[in-house]
N, C-alpha and C positions, 0 to 999 in steps of 0.2 A: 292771091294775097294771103289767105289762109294760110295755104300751103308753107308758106315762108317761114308766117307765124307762129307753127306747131311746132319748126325743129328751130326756132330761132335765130335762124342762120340769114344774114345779109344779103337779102338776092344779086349783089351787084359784086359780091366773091368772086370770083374767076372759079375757084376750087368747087362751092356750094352748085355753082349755076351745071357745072359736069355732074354732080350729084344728083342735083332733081332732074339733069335729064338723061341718066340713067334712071330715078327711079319713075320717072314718066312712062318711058321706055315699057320696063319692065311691068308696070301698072298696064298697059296696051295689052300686051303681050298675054298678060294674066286675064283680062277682061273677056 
């Protein structure tokens, strides 16, 4: 829920929801 709240973005976007999971993704990746 945070996460939504930092970039403002409406989790239920179609567009948004491809973004945080690529930056999901890439937050794994980097960890």
């Amino acid at each position: 829920q945070r996460f939504f709240s930092l970039f403002g973005n409406p989790p239920n976007s179609r567009k948004n929801q491809k973004y945080v999971k690529e930056l999901l993704t890439f937050g794994t990746l980097a960890a």
